[in-house]
N, C-alpha and C positions, 0 to 999 in steps of 0.2 A: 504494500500500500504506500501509496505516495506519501512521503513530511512536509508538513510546511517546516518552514525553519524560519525563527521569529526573532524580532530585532529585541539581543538580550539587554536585561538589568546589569549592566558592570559597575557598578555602585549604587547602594541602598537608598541616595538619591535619586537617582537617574529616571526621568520621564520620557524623557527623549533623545538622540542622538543624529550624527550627522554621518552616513555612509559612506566614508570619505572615499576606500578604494576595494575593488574585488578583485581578488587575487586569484582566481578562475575563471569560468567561461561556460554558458549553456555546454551542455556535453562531456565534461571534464568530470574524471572520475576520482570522487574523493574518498578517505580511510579515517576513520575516530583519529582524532586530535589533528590532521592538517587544519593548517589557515588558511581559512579562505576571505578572510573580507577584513578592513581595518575600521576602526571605529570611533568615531568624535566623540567623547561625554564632554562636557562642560570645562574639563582641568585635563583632557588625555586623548591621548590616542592608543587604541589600546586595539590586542590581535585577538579574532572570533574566528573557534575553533570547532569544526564538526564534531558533530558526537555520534553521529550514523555513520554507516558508509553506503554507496550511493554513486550516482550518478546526479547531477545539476540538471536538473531538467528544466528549469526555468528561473531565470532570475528578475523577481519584481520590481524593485527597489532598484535604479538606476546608481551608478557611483555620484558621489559630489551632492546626493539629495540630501540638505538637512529636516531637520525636524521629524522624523522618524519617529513615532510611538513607540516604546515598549512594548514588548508584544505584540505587533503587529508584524503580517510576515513581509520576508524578505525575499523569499527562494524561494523552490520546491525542489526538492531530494526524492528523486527516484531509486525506487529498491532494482537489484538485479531482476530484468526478465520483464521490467514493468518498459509501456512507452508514455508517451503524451498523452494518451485516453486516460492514464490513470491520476493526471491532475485534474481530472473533474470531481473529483467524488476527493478532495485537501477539503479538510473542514469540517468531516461529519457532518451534523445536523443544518450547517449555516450553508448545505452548498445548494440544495434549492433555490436558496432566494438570489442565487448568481442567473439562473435564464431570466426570471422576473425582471430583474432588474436591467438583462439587454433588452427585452423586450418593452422596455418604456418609451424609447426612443419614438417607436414606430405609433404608438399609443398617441403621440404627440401629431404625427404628421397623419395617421390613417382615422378619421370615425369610424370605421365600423371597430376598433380596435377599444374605443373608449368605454363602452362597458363593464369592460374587466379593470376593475381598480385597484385590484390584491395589491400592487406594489405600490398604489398611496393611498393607505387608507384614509379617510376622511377626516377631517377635525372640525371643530366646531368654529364657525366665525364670533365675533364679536354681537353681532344682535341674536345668537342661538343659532341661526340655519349653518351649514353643514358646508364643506368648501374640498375643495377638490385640486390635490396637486402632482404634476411627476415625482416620483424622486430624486430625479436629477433638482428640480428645482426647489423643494423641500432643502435639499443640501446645500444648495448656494445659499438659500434665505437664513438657514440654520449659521454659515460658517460667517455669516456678513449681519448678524441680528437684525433681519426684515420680520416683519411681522405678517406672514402670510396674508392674515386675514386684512390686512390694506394692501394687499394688492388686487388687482381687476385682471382674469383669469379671458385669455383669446383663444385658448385650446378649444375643443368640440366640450359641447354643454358647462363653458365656462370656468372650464378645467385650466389651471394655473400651470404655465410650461415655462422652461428657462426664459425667453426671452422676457416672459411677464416680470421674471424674478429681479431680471438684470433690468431691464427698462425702470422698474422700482430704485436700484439701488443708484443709478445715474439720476436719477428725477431729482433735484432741488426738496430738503426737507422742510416742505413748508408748510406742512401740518404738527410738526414737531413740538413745538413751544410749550404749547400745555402740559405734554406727556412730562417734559422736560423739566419745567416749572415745578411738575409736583414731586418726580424725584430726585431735585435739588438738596432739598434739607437731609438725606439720607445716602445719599451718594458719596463714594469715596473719592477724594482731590486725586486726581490723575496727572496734571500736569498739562500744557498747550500737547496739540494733536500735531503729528509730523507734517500733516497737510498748516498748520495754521504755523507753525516754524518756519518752513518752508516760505511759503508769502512773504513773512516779515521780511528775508533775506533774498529775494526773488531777482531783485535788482542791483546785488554783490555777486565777485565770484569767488566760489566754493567747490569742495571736493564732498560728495557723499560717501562716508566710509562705513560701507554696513557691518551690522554688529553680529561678531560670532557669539559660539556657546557660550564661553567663558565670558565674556561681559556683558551677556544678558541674564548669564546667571546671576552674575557679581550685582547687577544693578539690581536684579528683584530680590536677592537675599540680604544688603544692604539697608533699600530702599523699606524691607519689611523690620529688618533690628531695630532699625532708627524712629519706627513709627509704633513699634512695640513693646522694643525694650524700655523699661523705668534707666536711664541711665545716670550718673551721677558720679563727680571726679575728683581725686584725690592727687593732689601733688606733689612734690620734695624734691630738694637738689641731694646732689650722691658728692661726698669730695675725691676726687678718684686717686689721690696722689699715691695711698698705700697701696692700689690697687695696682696701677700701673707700677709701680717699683716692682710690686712682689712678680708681676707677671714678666716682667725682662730677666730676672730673675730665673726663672721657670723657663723662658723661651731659651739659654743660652743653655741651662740643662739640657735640654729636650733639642736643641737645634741637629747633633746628632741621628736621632731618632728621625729628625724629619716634620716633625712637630711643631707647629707654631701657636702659639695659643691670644685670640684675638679678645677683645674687650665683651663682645659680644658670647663670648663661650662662657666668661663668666657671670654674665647676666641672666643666662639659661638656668647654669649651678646653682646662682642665687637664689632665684625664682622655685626652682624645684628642691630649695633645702625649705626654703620658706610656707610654702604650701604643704610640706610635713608640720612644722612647725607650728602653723594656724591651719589644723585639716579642716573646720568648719568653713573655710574659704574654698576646699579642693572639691568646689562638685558642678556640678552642671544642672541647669532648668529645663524637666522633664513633662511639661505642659499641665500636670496636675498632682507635679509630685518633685523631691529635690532629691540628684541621685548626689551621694557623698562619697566622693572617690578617694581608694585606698594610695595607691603607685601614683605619683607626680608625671603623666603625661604630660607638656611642654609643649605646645604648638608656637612656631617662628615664619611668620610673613617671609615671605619669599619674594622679590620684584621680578619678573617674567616679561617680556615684549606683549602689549596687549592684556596683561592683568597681575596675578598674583596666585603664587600657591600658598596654603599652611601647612607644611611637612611638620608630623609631629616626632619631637623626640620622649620615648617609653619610657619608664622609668629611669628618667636622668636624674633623680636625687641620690641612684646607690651606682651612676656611673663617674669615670673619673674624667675631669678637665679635658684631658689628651683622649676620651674615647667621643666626649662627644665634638670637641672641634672636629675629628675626625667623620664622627656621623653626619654633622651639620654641612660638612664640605660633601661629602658622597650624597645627600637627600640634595640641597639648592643647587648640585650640578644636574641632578637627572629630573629635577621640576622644571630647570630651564629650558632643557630635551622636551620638556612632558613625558617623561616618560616614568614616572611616579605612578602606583600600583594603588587603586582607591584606600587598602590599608595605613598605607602611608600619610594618606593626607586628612584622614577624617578621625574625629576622636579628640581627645585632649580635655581642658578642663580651663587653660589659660592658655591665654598667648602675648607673645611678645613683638612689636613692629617696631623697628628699628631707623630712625631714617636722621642719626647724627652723621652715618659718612656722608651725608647731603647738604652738610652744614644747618641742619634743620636745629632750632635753640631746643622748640616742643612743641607740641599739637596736640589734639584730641582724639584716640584711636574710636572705632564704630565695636562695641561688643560682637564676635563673631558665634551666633548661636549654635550650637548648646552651653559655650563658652559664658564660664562666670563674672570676666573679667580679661581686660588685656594690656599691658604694659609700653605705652610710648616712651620709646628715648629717644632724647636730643643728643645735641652734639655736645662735649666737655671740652671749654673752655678756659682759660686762664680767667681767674676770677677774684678781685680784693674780696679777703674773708678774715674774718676777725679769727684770732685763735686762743686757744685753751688759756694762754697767759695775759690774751688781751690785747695783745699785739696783731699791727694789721699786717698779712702777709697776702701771696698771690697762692694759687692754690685751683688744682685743673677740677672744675665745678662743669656734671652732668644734672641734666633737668629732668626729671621723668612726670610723665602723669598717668595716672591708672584711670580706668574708665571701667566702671563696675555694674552689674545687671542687679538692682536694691532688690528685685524679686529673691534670691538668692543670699547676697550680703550685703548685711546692714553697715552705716558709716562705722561703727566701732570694729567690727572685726574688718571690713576693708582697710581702716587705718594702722593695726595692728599689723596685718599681711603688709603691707609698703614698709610698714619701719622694717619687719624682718627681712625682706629683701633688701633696703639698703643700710643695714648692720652686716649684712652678708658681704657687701660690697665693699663696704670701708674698711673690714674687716675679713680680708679672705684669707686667709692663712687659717682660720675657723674654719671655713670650707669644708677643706681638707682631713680636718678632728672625725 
């Protein structure tokens, strides 16, 4: 019996994806575990692997198509002995309503055909009576929010056909106002429409650069933190002088080894000595419930052409300095590949975004949900600082500001967790106790 073979979930996010390339060909005969097709999610491209074996007997899904549903198919895998008659009967139950549905067309162009309505059943208009459409046209109206029941129907017995669907959607919305008006007060702020962007800039020149997975995922998973998380921020400067000593220190050790150890690897250690230290800060927002995590996951912004990864590092509060410079250099090489495995980059409990190599002083990071909390640094500075004896001296002064999900942690234990992180800092030879 024929497979369909359906466009998989490679990460427990994933809705949909983008086919980027098929690596066979109608006819080509495949074995359990070959690759045959490559695949966009959102952060990756990642390889899809047969799990029959088979022959390709038809490929759906054209290379370069995005938006690909989950589950929906992509191919058809022919078993030994089988030909093309046997992708009539892919689908079980659903493959009846594949003649119906070519035969709509004809429904449209022939009356004697209009009787038989199986393939659009009826719906009710707006004053009760009963209204009549292809399925073809049902589906553009569905994909484009027309409302059937205003549209005026030219088919045989006033049956609603594409063109009716399409001549609605080019019409001028000039019955709109009221519908509009009333669900004004309950409608969510979406932002100017690309058509009314567009306009304002109509008479500039400009480049359209359309937007892939990854930053349209980035823009609605953001655009949703920012409008749901409670957020609220905590700041402090770090003096880094002991920090830096200890680590030149440490790097001419280890320079042998191969080993470099960067400002940033100790901010990680920090961060994950610290969330042992205050665990009521080490959890994540479970939509009706708070999970409290045991191991210090680590998530570290990544900058990528076109957006950003968050590779997490595992239990980096029982790893050492020199194991996770070393992870952190092997994860942000193969996230700027994409080629980060969804284990990789999803998980954690905090994260850390970094952007002082940018000369950045500080900022305000966006909570990354399920993420508690996330840790901006700035860039460290030469900075007059008064000292212990009251004396003014210079002194390399970092800024950080935490940005915290209150759902989760309250200001007293968010403030708690920052001092711990930067006592870890000013104090790293502690670290390593």
């Amino acid at each position: 019996m024929a497979i369909e073979l359906l466009m998989p979930a490679l990460s427990p996010t994933m809705e949909e994806g983008t086919l980027a390339k098929w690596l066979v060909k109608e006819g080509d005969t495949v074995t359990s575990g070959d690759v045959i097709a490559e695949i966009e999610t959102d952060k990756a491209t990642m390889e899809f692997e047969a799990v029959d074996e088979g022959v390709i007997g038809k490929i759906i899904v054209a290379e370069g198509t995005e938006g690909v549903k989950v589950n929906s198919p992509i191919a058809v895998l022919l078993e030994e002995g089988e030909d093309a008659s046997a992708m009539d009967n892919v689908g079980g139950g659903a493959a009846p309503a594949a003649p119906a549905a070519a035969d709509a067309p004809k429904a449209e162009a022939t009356p004697a055909a209009a009787p038989a309505p199986a393939p659009a059943p009826a719906a009710p208009s707006k004053d009760g009576t009963r209204l009549f459409a292809s399925p073809l046209a049902r589906r553009i109206a569905a994909q484009n929010g027309i409302d059937l029941a205003s549209v005026t129907g030219t088919g045989p017995k006033g049956r609603i056909v594409k063109a009716d669907v399409e001549a609605a959607q080019a019409a001028p919305k000039a019955e709109a106002p009221k519908a509009a008006a009333a669900a004004a007060p309950t409608a969510a702020p979406t932002g100017m429409s690309a058509d009314v962007v567009a306009q304002m800039y109509a008479d500039r020149d400009y480049e359209e650069v359309k937007l892939d997975g990854m930053r349209k995922t980035i823009a609605a998973r953001l655009s949703e933190a920012k409008q749901t998380i409670p957020h609220f921020y905590l700041r402090r400067d770090v003096n880094l002088d002991a920090l830096l000593k200890f680590r030149s220190q440490l790097n001419k050790q280890l320079e042998a080894k191969g080993v470099k150890l960067s400002v940033n690897d100790f901010i990680i250690k920090a961060v994950a000595n610290a969330l042992q230290e205050v665990p009521e800060a080490n959890a994540v927002w479970a939509g009706d419930r708070v999970l409290q995590l045991k191991p210090s996951d680590v998530a570290v912004a990544v900058a990528i052409e076109g957006g950003l990864f968050t590779p997490v590092l595992k239990d980096a509060d029982m790893k050492s300095l020199s194991a996770l410079s070393k992870e952190m250099k092997d994860l942000a090489g193969r996230a700027r590949d994409r080629k980060l495995a969804p284990h990789e980059y999803q998980g954690g409990s905090f994260a850390i975004s970094n952007l002082g190599m940018f000369g950045i002083d500080n900022f305000d990071a966006i909570v990354n949900p399920p993420h508690a909390g996330i840790l901006a640094v700035g860039a460290g500075k030469p900075t007059p600082v008064v000292g212990e004896d009251g004396e003014l001296k210079v002194a390399t002064v970092m800024s950080m500001t935490m940005s915290v999900d209150h759902r989760v942690i309250d200001g007293a234990v968010g403030a708690n967790l920052l001092k711990a992180i930067v006592d870890n800092l000013e104090n790293p030879v502690a670290m390593l106790a």
